[in-house]
N, C-alpha and C positions, 0 to 999 in steps of 0.2 A: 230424241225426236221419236214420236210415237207413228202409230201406221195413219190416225186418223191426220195429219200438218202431212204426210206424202204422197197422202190421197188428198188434199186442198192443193197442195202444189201441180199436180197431176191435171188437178180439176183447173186452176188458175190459166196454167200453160195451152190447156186445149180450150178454154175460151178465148185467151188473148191470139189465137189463130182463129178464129171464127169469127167473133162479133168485136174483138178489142174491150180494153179493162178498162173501169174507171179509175182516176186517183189515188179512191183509199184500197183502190184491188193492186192496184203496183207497188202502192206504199207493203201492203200485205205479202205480194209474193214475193217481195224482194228484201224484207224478215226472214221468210220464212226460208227462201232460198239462204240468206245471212245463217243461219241457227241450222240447216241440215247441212253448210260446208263447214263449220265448226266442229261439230259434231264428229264429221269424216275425219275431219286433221284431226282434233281430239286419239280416234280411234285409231288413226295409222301410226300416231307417236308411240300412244303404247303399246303397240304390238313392234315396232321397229326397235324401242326400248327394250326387247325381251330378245333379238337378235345377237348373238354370238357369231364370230367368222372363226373356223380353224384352220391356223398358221399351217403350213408344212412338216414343220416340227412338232404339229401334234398338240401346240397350246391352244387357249381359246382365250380370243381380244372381244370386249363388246364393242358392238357396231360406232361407229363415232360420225357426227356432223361435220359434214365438210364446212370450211371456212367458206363465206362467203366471199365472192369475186368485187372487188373495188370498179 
């Protein structure tokens, strides 16, 4: 996601408090919103990916996904 879709988001957001959006402008921010939260999780995998914990003992475990709750 480039600066110029965070700045249309930005811009999207402060007229849908103003004057309200038409249609293809909800259809639009809410891509655009779709593609800059992707992007985020994209970005915190691979960094949470690159996480080490060290044991007590001095080892190191790579970070692991908790199971998910039923």
């Amino acid at each position: 996601m480039d600066k110029k879709d965070i700045e249309r988001i930005n811009e999207l957001a402060k007229k849908k408090k103003t004057v309200g959006l038409t249609a293809s402008e909800v259809e639009e921010q809410a891509r655009l919103r779709r593609a800059y939260l992707d992007g985020f999780k994209e970005n915190l995998k691979a960094t949470l990916d690159q996480v080490y914990i060290e044991r007590e003992d001095g080892t190191y475990e790579k970070l692991k996904k908790k199971p998910l709750k039923n």
